[in-house]
C-alpha positions, 0 to 999 in steps of 0.5 A: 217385616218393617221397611227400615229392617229390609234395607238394614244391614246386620250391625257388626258384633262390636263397636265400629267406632272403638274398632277403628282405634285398634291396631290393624292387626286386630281390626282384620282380626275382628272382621273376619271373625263378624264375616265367620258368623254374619257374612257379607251382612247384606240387608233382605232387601239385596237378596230380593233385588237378585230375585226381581233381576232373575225373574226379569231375565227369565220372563224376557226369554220367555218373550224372546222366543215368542218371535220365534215361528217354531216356538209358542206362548209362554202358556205352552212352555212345557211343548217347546222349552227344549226346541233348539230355537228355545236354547238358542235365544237362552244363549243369547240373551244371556250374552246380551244381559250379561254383556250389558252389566245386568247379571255377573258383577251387578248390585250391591253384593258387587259394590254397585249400590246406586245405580246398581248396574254398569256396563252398558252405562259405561260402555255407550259413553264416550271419555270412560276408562277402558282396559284395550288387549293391545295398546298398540292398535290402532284407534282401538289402543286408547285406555279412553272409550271413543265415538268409535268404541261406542258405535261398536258397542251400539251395534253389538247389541243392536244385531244381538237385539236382530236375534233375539227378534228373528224368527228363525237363529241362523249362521247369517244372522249370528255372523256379525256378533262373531265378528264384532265380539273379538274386536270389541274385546281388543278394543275394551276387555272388560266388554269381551269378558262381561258378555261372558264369551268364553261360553256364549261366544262358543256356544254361537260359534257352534250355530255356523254348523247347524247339522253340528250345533247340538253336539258342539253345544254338548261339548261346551257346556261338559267343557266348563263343567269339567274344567270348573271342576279340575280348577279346585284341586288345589288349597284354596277352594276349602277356604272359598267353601268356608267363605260361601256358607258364612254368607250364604242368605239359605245355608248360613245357620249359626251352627254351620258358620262356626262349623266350618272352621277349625275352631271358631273364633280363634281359629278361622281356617277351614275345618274338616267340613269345609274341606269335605264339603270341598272334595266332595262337591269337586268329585260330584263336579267331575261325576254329573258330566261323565254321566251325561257325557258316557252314562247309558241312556237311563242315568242322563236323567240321574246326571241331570238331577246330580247337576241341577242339586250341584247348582241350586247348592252354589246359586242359594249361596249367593256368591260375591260377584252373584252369577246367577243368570249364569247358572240359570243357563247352566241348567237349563241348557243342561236339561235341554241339551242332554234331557232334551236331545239324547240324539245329538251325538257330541262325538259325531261331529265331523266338520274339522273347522268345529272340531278345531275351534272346541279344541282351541277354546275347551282345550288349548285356552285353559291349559294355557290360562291354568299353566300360566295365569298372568296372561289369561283371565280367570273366564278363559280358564275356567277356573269359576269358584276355585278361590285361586284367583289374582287380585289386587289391593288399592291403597289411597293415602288420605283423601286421595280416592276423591280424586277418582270422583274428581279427574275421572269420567265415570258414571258411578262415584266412589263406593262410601258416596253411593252408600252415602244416599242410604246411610249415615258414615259409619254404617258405610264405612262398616259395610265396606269394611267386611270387604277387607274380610272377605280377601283376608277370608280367602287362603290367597289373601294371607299373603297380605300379611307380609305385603301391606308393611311393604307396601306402606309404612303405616297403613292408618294413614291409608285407605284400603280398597279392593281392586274389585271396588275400584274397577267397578267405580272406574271402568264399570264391571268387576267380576273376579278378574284382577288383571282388570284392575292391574298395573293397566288400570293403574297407569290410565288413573295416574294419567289423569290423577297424577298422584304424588310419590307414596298417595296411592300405592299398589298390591298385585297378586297373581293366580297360582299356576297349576303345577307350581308352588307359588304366587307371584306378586308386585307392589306398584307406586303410582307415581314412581312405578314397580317398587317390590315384586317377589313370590310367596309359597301357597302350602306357608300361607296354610299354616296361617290364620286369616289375620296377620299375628304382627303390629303392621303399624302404630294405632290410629284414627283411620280405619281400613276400610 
């Protein structure tokens, strides 16, 4: 395979240059049609980057548990991979990799082209944006990352480095991450969300019970299962399934792409085998678990290998946001754990501290964040790959996204800059353009086809950017939750661009609760505020195609990109 071949992307099935000049209508139209056959049109180059990463990641495990004094070589894997020491170094270097922007939310299929990464880039460097839970804390309240935020940072790694290192995990020294972890996600959610707390967080909570600790592990890990489950009963997740295979790198085969849908080209909703695919993957996500959890000692190993098809199927598909390490341990825990250690009774546990705190954390948190989204992050419901999932839309009139390179203190530029360096201007612009696609792909996203002519008035004027890309550029991780690049975000942008009335004008839009009927969304103006806000019915939103069926606004030069 020549080099030029593997960093190329796949060309659109049309003429971008003639694209640009057709009605926004029928641009959206024409994207999400290349998206039904071609995907996100990633280069191989992208999807070797992913395999060199999770190589990395692994092999720096298996160098971790070398320290361990009840742990060998790397030579003598198959002797001591399920040892507790073994799960307990997976758990936490997956936190440390995660948390420092090098697993969920990195690479190019993130929009993190050059460099590839954030997080720790970010978060080590005074004067970044960051998003803080409470305004009001002290010190910790600014939406400007300080010296303090920073040495917090520094020591969060330095005493998960002291772990990983030790020959021995105990509660003493797992201590100071339980300590540090909540009180940098007061001070910078994106921090507490990217290191993936709402599992390793847990999973570390459960080590301060050592005669409890494999039993509590048991819990977490059927916790997410089953509540990643419960979170597809619903609309969205056909649409999500018809998405993940027309960009899957493995499963993507022409004939399954058009497949998928009702009637491809004209007709992109998901078809029957979406939605079988759909139903039935949530009922096998219901059914491993069980097994593992109530099964007879000779089905574990059934449930194990249900599990392990369950997420080899969703990691050969690559998804946008790539949580590939993330289902590395899914796995691997999974077989450790369960294969493993059938000794470990999860409903021996005794001590009522544990047992509140699971309850807390696998219970009362996604009920909580499922009944009523606004307020909980996506991560803390475990609502994963369910397609119901807030979002947002930034719209920049003219060249006002080159105020974000200009007035903010960041480390990656702007998304067509980074592409910039390997391509000419019309291949970036194409490659940022089938994000438009992706949204408009997912059954939430139909509800732009009446926000965007509220928005603005003629959106060729406008720039389209997913709030996906602008928090990636501006805060330094992105991964699916919109609350990040939500009116907080919004505000700490206008404080330092001061964008004029109509130069940069907002789309929200909430989850759908569970139980209810309706999205929840609000269209902000940067200067002036809230201008529109409003619920949308999701079973209307069924009913349409991907693309929005009237003029929004009259042709033009630019595109939506």
């Amino acid at each position: 395979m020549k080099l030029k071949s593997l960093l190329s992307p796949r060309s659109l099935p049309f003429d971008f240059e003639e694209w640009k000049t057709q009605p926004f209508p029928q641009r959206v139209k024409m994207i999400c049609q290349a998206w039904a056959v071609q995907g996100y049109g990633a280069p191989p180059s992208v999807y070797l980057f992913y395999l060199l990463k999770i190589g990395i990641y692994i092999g720096l495990w298996l160098w971790f548990c070398s320290f361990s004094t009840d742990l060998g070589p790397p030579s003598d894997l198959g002797k001591w991979w399920f040892h507790p020491d073994a799960i307990l170094k997976g758990i936490i270097w997956s936190m440390m990799f995660e948390g420092m922007g090098l697993a969920s939310g990195s690479g190019p299929l993130t929009g993190r082209y050059l460099p590839p990464f954030g997080g720790f880039l970010y978060f080590l460097r005074p004067g970044t944006l960051k998003i803080p839970t409470f305004a009001w804390i002290p010190l910790l309240g600014r939406d400007q990352r300080s010296w303090l935020d920073v040495l917090l940072y520094a020591a969060h790694l330095f005493f998960l480095l002291r772990l990983l290192i030790a020959p021995e995990i105990t509660p003493e020294i797992v201590f100071p991450t339980l300590i540090l972890l909540p009180v940098l996600g007061l001070s910078d959610r994106s921090i507490f969300l990217s290191a993936r707390a709402e599992h390793y967080l847990i999973a570390l909570i459960c080590v301060m019970f050592p005669d409890e600790t494999l039993g509590g592990l048991k819990f977490v890990w059927i916790g997410i299962w089953v509540w990643a489950a419960t979170s597809k009963l619903n609309l969205h997740f056909p649409s999500v399934v018809g998405v993940m295979i027309s960009n899957s790198p493995v499963l993507g085969f022409l004939f399954l792409r058009k497949m998928i849908y009702r009637s491809y080209p004209d007709d992109l909703r998901p078809g029957n085998l979406a939605k079988f695919m759909a139903h039935g993957g949530t009922v096998v996500e219901y059914l491993f678990p069980m097994i593992l959890l109530f099964g007879p000692g000779d089905w574990v190993w059934i449930g194990l290998l249900v599990m392990f098809g369950f997420h080899l199927f969703i990691t050969s598909n690559v998804p946008m946001g790539v949580p590939i390490e993330w289902n590395f341990m899914m796995v691997y825990g999974g077989f450790a754990l369960f294969g493993g250690h059938p000794e470990a009774n999860p409903f021996a546990l005794h001590s009522p501290l544990l047992i509140g705190l699971l309850a807390t954390s696998l219970f009362v948190l996604p009920v909580l964040g499922n009944l009523f989204p606004k307020y909980f992050s996506f991560l803390l419901s475990m609502r994963y790959y369910a397609g119901n999932w807030a979002y947002s839309v930034w719209l920049f009139k003219g060249k006002a996204e080159e105020k974000l390179d200009e007035q903010i203190n960041k480390v990656s530029p702007t998304v067509l800059k980074q592409l910039a360096l390997f391509y000419d201007p019309s291949t970036a612009e194409s490659i940022v353009s089938r994000v438009v696609a992706f949204r408009h792909m997912h059954l939430h996203g139909r509800a732009l086809h009446d926000l965007v002519p509220r928005a603005v008035d003629h959106i060729d004027q406008y720039t389209w950017r997913d709030g996906e890309l602008v928090a990636g550029v501006v805060l330094g991780w992105n991964f699916g939750d919109a609350h990040l690049s939500s009116e907080a975000l919004l505000a700490a942008v206008q404080k330092r661009c001061n964008y004029a009335e109509g130069e940069l004008r907002c789309i929200f839009v909430e989850s759908q609760p569970f139980f209810g009927k309706e999205m929840q969304w609000r269209i902000h103006d940067a200067k002036t505020g809230r201008i529109a806000e409003g619920k949308v019915k999701v079973r209307e939103l069924a009913g349409r195609m991907p693309w929005p069926t009237v003029q929004t606004s009259a042709p033009g030069p630019q595109s939506a990109k």
